[in-house]
C-alpha positions in Angstrom: 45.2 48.8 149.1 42.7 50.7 146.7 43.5 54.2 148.5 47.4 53.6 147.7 46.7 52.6 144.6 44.9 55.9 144.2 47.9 58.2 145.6 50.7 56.3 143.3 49.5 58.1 140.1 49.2 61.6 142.0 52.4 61.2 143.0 54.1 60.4 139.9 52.4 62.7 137.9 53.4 65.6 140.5 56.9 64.3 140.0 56.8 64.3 136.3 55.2 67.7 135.8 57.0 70.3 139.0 60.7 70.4 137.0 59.1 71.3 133.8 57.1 73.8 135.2 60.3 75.0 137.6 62.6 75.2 134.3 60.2 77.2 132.7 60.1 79.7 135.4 63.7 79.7 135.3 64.1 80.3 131.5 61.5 83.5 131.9 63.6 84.9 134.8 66.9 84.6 132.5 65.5 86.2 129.7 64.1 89.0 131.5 67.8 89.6 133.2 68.9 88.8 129.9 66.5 91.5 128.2 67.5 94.2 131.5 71.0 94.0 130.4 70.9 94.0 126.8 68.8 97.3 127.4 71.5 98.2 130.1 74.6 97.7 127.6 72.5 99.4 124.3 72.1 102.3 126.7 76.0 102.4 127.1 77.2 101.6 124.1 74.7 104.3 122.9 76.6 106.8 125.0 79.9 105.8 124.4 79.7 106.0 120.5 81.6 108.9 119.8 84.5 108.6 122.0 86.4 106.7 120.1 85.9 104.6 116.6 88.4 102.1 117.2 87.1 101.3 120.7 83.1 101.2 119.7 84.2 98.7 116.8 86.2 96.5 119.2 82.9 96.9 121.6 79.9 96.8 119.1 82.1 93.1 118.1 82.1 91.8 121.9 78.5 92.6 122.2 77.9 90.9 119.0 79.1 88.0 120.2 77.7 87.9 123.2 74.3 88.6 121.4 75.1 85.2 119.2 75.7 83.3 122.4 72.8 84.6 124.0 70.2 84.0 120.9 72.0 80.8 120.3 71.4 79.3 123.9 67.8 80.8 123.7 67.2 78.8 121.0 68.8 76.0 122.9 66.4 76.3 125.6 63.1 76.5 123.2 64.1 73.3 122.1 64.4 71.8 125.4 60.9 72.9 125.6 59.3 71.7 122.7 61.1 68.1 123.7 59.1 68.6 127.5 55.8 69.7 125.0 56.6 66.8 123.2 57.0 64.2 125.7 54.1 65.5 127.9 51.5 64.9 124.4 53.1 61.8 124.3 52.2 61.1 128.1 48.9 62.2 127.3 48.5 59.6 124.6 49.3 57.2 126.5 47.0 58.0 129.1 44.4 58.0 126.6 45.3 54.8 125.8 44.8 53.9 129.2 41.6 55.5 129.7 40.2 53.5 126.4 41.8 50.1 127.9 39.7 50.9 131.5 37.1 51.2 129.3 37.2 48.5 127.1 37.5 46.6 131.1 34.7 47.5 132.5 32.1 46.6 129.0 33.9 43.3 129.3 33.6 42.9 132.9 29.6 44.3 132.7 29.5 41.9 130.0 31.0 38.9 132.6 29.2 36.9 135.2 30.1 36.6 138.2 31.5 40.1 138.5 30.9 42.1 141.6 30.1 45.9 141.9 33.0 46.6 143.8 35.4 45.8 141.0 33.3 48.2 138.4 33.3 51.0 141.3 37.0 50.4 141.7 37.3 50.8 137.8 35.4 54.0 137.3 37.4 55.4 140.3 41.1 54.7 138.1 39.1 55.9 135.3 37.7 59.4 136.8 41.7 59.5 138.4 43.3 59.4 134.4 40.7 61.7 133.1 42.0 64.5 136.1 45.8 63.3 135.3 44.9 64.1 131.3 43.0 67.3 132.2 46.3 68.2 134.4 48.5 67.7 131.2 46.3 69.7 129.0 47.0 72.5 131.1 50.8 72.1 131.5 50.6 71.7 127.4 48.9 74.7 127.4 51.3 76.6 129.8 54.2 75.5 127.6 52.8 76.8 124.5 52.1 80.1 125.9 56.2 80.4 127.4 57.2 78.7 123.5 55.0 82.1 122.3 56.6 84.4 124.5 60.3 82.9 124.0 59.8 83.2 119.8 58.9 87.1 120.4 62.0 87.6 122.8 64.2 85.9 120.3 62.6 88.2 118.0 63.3 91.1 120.3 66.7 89.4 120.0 67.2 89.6 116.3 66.0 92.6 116.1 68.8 94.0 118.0 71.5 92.3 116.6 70.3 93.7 113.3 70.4 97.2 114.8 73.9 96.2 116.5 75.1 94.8 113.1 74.3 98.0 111.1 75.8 100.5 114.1 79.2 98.4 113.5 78.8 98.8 109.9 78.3 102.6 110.3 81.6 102.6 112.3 83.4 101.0 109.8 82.2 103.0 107.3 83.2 106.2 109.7 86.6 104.5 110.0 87.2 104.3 106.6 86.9 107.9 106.0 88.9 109.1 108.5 91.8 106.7 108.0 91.1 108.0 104.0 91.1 111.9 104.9 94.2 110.9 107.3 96.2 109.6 104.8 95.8 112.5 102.3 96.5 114.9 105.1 99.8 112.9 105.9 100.5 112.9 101.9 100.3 116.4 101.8 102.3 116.9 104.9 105.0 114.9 103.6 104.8 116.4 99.9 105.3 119.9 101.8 108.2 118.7 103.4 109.7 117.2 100.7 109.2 120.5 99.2 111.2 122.2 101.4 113.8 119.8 101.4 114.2 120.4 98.0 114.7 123.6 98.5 116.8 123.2 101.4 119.3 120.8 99.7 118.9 123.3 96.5 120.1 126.4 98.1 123.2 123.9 100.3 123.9 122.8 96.9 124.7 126.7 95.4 126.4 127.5 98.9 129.2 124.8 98.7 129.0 123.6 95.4 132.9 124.2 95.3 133.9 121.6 97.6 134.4 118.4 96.3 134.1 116.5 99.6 130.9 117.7 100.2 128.0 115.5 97.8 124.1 114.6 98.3 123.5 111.3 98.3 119.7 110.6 98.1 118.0 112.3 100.4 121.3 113.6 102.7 123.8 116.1 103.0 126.9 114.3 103.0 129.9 116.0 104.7 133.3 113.9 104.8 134.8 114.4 108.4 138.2 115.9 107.2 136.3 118.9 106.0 134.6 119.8 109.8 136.8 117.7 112.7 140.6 116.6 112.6 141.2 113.2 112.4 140.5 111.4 115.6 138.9 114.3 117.1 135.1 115.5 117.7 136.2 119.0 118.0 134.9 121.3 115.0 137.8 123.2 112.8 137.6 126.2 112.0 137.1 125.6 108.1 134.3 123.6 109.4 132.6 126.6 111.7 132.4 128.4 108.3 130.5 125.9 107.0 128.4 124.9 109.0 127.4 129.0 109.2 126.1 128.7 105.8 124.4 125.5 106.7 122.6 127.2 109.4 122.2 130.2 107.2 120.4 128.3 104.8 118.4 126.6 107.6 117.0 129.1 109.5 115.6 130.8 106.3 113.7 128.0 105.2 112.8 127.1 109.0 110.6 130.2 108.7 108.9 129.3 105.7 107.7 125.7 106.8 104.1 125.7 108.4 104.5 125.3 112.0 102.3 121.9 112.0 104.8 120.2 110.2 106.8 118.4 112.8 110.7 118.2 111.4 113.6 118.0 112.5 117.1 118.1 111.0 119.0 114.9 111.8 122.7 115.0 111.8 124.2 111.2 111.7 127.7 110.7 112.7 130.2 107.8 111.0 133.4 106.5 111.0 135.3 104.5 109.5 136.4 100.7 110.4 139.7 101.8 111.9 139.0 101.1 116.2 139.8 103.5 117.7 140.5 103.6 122.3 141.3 106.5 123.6 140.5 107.7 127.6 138.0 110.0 125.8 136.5 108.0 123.0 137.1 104.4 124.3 135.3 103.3 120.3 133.9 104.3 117.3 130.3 104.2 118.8 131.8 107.7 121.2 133.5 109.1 118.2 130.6 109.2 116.1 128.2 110.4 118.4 130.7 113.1 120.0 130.8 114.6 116.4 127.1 114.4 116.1 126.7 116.4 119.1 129.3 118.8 118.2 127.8 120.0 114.9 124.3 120.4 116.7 125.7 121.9 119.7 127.2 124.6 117.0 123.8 124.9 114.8 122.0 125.6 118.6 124.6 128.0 118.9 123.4 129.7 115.8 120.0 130.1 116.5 118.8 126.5 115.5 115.7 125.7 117.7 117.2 122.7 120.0 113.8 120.9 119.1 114.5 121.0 115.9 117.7 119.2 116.0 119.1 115.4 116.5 122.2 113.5 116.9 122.9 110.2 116.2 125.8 107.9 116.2 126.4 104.9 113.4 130.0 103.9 114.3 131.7 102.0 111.7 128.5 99.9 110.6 127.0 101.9 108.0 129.6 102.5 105.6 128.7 103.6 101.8 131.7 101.8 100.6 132.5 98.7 102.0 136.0 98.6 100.7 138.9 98.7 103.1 141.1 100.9 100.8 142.2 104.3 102.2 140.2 105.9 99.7 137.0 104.1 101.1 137.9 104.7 104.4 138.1 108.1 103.8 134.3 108.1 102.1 133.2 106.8 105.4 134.2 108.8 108.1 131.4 111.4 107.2 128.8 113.4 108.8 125.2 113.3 107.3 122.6 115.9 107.3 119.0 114.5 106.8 115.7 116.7 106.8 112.8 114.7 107.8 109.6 114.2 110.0 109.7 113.5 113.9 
């Protein structure tokens, strides 16, 4: 009975102590996996930096996150330790307790008559057994405190890099901001220049057919009324409207070679009609009509020496009119062909 007596404490106490020490273990290996790829993913976001600011920022942000998680379940798990640190000092206290109890047992029991030796004996032996089981928790304490010291500098290590994370995203940022600024004043000046020459453009259209009446600028197009370039119904250029659409190309060609060759325009030619429907075999609507007069007015400006890639057609049909009227005289203001120089 007294040697089971003596392997019950043993026991528990090996019980108590082995998933503490296990969890520790654990908790080094993760942070020195954890440590192997933070040195891992620095190396490649350090390589991958200039290849692109938008995708470092989106990156540097993962990894910031992750590095958040990380330090936060670190933290986590140095708390689960200082709750083992403080149970075992709590275990200890109570074995001390016990000890002073045995103690305070056996002056009573030297004190007793009738006592025999065998129960002191068996006394001192519980007693010698607590003092090994408090010895045993002194050095788990101890253990814990050194992995507490080494888990503060590894979440130091942490911070540290989160820092340096923190200001290589702010850096970026900072990068981004410039670019996106020298961007923009490149685009305004690109689209000042162009505007330029549209000016010019329009300016020099204006002086060549100033003497037609059905032939206006309305903001930033050239607005020819169909009756001037295709018969009515028809997508098939007049002669009066070969003639002027010579001048138009004229006029385009020479300011073509005065606009910088990294200035990507085009001239857009936009076809309309008005609301009458129209169904024919070869124009079955006003969606064909439209686009079949588009095409023939840049068909004739490639034929003029127009770079193709600098041309466009588009059909409206009857849905953009300028006067929504449904007078004659409105109808007559829609069926029109517009000329717009602008950016690709």
């Amino acid at each position: 009975m007294a040697g089971s007596r003596n392997r019950h404490p043993r026991e528990s106490s090996s019980q108590l102590y082995w998933p503490g020490f296990v969890d520790a273990m654990s908790q080094l290996l993760l942070v020195f996996i954890f440590l192997l790829t933070l040195f891992v993913v620095a190396q490649f976001m350090q390589a991958r930096e200039l290849t692109g600011q938008n995708t470092v920022l989106d990156r540097l942000r993962s990894r910031v996150a992750e590095l958040s998680q990380l330090l936060a379940l670190e933290k986590a798990k140095g708390a689960k330790l200082n709750a083992t640190l403080a149970a075992l000092t709590d275990k200890l206290k109570a074995e001390e307790g016990k000890v002073a109890s045995l103690l305070a047992r056996i002056d009573g029991l030297r004190n007793a008559k009738g006592q025999s030796g065998a129960v002191i004996s068996d006394l001192r032996s519980k007693l010698a057994e607590e003092k090994k089981i408090s010895a045993d928790a002194l050095a788990q304490i101890e253990l814990l405190n050194q992995q507490i010291a080494a888990l503060r500098r590894q979440v130091a290590t942490l911070n540290a890099a989160l820092q340096a994370s923190e200001k290589r995203e702010q850096e970026a940022r900072v990068r981004i901001a410039n670019l996106g600024q020298r961007l923009n004043a490149a685009l305004a000046r690109r689209v000042q220049e162009l505007a330029r020459y549209r000016s010019e453009f329009f300016g020099r259209l204006r002086k060549i057919l100033s003497q037609r009446a059905n032939i206006r600028i309305v903001g930033d197009r050239f607005v020819f009324s169909s009756e001037v370039l295709f018969p009515k119904g028809s997508a098939e250029l007049t002669g009066e409207g070969r003639r002027e659409l010579d001048k138009i190309a004229e006029a385009l060609l020479e300011i073509a070679r005065q606009i910088p060759p990294d200035i990507n325009w085009i001239l857009r030619v936009d076809g309309h009609t008005d609301s009458d429907p129209i169904s024919t075999p070869q124009y079955p609507s006003n969606w064909e009509l439209s686009t079949a007069r588009a095409l023939s007015v840049v068909k004739y400006l490639i034929s003029k020496g127009v770079p193709a890639e600098r041309l466009a057609a588009t059909g409206f049909g009857q849905y953009h009119p300028i006067d929504p009227r449904d007078t004659e005289e409105a109808k007559a203001r829609n069926r029109r062909i517009e000329l717009k120089l602008t950016q690709r």
